[in-house]
N, C-alpha and C positions, 0 to 999 in steps of 0.2 A: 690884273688889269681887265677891264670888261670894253671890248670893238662892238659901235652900236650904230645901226645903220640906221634911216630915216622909217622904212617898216615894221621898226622893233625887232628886229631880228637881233640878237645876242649872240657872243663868244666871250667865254671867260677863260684868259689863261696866264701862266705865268710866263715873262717874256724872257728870255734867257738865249745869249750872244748862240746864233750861227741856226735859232730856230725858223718855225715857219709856221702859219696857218694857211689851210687849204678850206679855203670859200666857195661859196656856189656863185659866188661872184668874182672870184678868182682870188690872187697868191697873197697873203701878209709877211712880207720878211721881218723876222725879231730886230732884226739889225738897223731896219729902218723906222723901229717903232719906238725903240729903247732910249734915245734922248729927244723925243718929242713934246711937246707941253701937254699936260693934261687939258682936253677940252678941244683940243684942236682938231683938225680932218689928217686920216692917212687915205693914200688911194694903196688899190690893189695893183697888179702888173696887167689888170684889164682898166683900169679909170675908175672903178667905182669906188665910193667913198665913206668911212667911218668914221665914228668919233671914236678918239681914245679917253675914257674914263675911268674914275677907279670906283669898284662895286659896292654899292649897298649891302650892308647886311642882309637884306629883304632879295637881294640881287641874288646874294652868293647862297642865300638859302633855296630860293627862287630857281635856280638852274644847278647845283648840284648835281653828281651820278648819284642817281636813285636805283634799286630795286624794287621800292613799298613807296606806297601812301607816304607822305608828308606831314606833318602840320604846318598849315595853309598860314603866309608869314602875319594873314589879319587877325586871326588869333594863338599866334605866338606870342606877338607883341601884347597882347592883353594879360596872357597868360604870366609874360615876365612881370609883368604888377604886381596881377595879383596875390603872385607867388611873393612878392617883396624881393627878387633878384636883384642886387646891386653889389659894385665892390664889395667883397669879404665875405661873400654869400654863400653856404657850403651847401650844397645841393643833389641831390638822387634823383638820377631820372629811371626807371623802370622800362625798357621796349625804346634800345636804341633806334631802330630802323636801320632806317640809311646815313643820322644822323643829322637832320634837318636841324631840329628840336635843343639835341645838345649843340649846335654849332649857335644859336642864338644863345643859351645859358651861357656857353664857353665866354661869349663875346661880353654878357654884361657881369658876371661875375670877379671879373678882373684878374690880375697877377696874384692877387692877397686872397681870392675865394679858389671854390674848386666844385667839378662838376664828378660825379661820381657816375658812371652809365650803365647800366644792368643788362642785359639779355640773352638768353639762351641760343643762339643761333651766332656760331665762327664767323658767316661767310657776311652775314649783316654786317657786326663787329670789325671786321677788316675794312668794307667797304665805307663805313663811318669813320674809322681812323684814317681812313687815306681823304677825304673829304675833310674835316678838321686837319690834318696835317697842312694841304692846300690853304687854309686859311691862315694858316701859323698857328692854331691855338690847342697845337698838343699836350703843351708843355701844363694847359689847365685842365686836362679831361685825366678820369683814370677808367679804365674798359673792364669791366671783369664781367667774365662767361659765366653766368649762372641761371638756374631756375630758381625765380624770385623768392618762389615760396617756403624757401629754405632761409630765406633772409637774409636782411641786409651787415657788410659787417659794419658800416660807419652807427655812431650815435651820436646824437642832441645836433641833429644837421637841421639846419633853420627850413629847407624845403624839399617837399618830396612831389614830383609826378609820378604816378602810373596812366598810362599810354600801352592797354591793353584789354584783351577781348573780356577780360569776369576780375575787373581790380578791387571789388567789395569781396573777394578772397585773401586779397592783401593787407587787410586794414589790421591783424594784430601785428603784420612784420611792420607794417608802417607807423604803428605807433611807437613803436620800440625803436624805430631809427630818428624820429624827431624829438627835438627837444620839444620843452612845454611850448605852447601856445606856436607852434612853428607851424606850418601853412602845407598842406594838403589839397591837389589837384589833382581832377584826371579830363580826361577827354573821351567820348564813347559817342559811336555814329548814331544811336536808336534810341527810338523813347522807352522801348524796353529797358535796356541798359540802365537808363538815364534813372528810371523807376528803380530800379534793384538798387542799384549803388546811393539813391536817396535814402529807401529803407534802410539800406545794412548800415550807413554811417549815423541817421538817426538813432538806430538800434544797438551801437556799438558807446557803450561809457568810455572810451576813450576819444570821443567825437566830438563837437559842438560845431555851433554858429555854419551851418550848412548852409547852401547857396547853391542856384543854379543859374546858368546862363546859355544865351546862341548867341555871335554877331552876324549879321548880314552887311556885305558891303557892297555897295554898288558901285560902279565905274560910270565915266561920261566920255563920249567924245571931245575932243579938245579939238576942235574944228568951228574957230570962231565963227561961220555961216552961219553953224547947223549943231550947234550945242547941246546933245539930248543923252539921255542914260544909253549907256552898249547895248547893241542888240541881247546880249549873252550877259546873264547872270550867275556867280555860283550862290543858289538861294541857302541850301544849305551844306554845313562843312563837319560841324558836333556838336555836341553837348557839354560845356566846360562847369563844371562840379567842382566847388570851395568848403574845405573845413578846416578848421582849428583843434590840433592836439591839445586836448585838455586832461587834467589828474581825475581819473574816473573818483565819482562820489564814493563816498561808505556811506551805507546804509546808516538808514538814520534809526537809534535805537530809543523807545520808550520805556523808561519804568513803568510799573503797571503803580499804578497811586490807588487806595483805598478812598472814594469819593465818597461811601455809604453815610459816613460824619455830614456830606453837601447836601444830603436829600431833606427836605421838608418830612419830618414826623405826620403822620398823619394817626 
């Protein structure tokens, strides 16, 4: 349940008999929240007032417990396209984080797919499990502690992200865990980056139909007066990177043919 005051100030929690939230606007009793209509105002035990609502995915990604960086939910959402995320989707993400990332896979992938999530660091990995747990969708994530470059164990999974610092390192583990033609992405803050990881998957025969992209999004005031873009921009967020597992070529072999019969006698 997400409590929203008229400043945008946010609370997202689970509301469970005998609890309480402590506001900078003072008390929420669970007790008094728990058969309320969605949509409607609670006061605190000072007067002030919240809507009770239930969260966006963009919400719950949005305010999460973080320790790292995020991916920003403007291009999450792009990200789940392009990857072809939808029921039955079986999926590797590389560089759980805090688990921002996997909690939007978790959510479109469904009961019938599955989110596979990589990363080296415990203390990450906890703190994303208990973040997906909060959402309910454990039961679609599997966590395993590894250094990626040792590989992945799933194969023929229809999409893979890396979500990390040098992922044109990973492109023989990642081809080995995608089926044919299955969808490859990454995310990288620089245009250096951005350049490497163009070259190695060009350069890599098990690559094709490469792509690159940025979104920028901008915000407005919703103040019928005085309707103009937010002071405040984020202009930019990363660089999102598309290719397609494809069956590397075999060389193409010539017989050597005897032409000297083609040449004009002279």
């Amino acid at each position: 349940m997400i409590l929203s005051e008229q400043d945008r100030k946010h609370f997202i929690r689970t509301l469970t008999p005998g609890g309480r939230l402590q506001t900078h606007r003072g008390i929420l009793y669970h007790d008094d929240l728990i058969d309320q209509p969605l949509g409607g105002k609670v006061k605190t035990h000072l007067g002030f007032s919240y809507h009770l609502l239930l969260p966006t995915t963009e919400e719950l990604i949005r305010y999460l417990k973080r320790s790292s960086q995020i991916i920003f939910p403007k291009d999450s959402g792009y990200l789940i396209l392009r990857l072809g995320i939808k029921p039955g989707t079986r999926v590797i993400e590389a560089g759980t984080g805090s688990g921002g990332f996997c909690l939007a896979l978790a959510t479109f992938v469904g009961d019938s797919g599955h989110v596979y999530s990589y990363d080296n660091r415990l203390d990450m990995q906890e703190l994303a499990r208990l973040n997906i747990e909060r959402a309910g969708l454990l039961h679609r994530v599997t966590f395993v502690i590894r250094d990626v470059e040792e590989g992945f164990d799933e194969e023929d999974v229809d999409a893979l992200f890396l979500d990390m610092l040098s992922p044109w390192d990973m492109l023989d583990q990642a081809h080995a865990a995608l089926r044919g033609s299955g969808v490859l992405g990454c995310l990288v803050p620089t245009v250096n980056q951005l350049s490497h990881m163009i070259g190695s998957l060009t350069a890599h025969p098990g690559f094709g139909f490469v792509e690159a992209e940025e979104l920028i999004l901008r915000q407005y005031k919703t103040v019928p007066a005085r309707v103009r873009p937010e002071d405040r921009i984020v202009g930019h967020t990363g660089y999102m990177i598309f290719a397609r597992a494809v069956v590397p070529a075999q060389e193409d072999t010539v017989d050597s043919v005897d032409n000297s019969n083609d040449l004009d006698e002279t």
